[in-house]
C-alpha positions in Angstrom: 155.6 -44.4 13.0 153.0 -47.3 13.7 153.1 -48.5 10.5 157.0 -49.1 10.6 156.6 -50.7 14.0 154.7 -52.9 12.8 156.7 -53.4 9.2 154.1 -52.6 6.8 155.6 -49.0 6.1 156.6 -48.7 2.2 158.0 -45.8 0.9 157.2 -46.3 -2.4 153.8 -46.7 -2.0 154.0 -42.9 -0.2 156.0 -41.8 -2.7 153.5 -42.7 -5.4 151.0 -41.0 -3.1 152.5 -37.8 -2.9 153.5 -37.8 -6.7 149.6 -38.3 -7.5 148.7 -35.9 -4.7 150.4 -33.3 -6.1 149.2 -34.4 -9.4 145.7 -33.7 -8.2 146.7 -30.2 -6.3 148.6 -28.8 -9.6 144.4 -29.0 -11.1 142.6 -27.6 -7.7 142.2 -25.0 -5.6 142.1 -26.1 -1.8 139.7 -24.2 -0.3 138.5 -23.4 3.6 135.4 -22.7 6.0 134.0 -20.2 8.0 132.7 -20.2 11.1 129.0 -20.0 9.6 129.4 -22.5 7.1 130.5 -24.8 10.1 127.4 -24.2 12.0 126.0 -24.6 8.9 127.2 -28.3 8.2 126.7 -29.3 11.9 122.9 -28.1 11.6 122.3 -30.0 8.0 119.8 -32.9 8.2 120.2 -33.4 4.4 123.8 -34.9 5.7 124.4 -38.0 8.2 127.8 -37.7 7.9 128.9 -34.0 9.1 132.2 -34.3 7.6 130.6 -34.6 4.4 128.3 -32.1 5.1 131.5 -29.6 6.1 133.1 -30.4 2.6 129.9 -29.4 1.1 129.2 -26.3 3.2 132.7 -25.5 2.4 132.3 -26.3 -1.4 129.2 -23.8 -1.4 131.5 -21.2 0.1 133.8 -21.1 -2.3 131.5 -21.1 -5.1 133.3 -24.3 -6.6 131.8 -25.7 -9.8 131.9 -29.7 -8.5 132.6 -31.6 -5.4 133.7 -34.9 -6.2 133.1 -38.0 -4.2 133.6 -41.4 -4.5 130.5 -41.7 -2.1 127.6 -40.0 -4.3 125.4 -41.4 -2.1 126.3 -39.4 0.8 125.1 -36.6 -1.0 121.8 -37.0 -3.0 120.1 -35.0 -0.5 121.5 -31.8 -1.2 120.6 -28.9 -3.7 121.7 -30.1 -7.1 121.1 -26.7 -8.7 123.8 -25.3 -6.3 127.1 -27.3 -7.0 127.3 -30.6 -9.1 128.4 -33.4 -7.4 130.3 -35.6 -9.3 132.2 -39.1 -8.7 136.5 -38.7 -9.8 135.4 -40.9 -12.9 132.8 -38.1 -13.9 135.3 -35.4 -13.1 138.1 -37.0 -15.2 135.7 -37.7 -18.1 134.2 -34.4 -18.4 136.8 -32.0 -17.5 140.2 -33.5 -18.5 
């Protein structure tokens, strides 16, 4: 609504979005969090970011093969014998 107020709203930009959105979704499994896992991520020094640290937490969880980031910084802390983390030009180089 904002963004048509203040005339910068264009559709076809969202409906690109969606189209490669879906794209994406049609290749992975969206996955969720416990309780644990949250206390988990909020309790991680390895993270300085917690919302990274949730996706992680929530990564482990679900026993996903990669998390990819387009901030591989954010997680060179972390076990890299428990999930690969991977950038989307990694992911779409070795998997597609």
């Amino acid at each position: 609504m904002e963004l048509k107020r203040q005339g910068i709203h264009r559709p076809e930009q969202t409906i690109k979005l969606r189209s490669t959105l879906n794209t994406i979704l049609s290749m992975v499994t969206s996955v969720g969090i416990t309780h644990k896992r949250l206390v988990q991520g909020v309790n991680d020094a390895n993270f300085d970011d917690i919302e990274d640290s949730f996706q992680y937490q929530s990564a482990l969880q679900s026993k996903c093969d990669a998390l990819v980031t387009i901030n591989l910084r954010d997680f060179e802390n972390v076990d890299a014998g428990k999930i690969e983390i991977m950038s989307p030009t990694e992911f779409v180089n070795k998997y597609l």
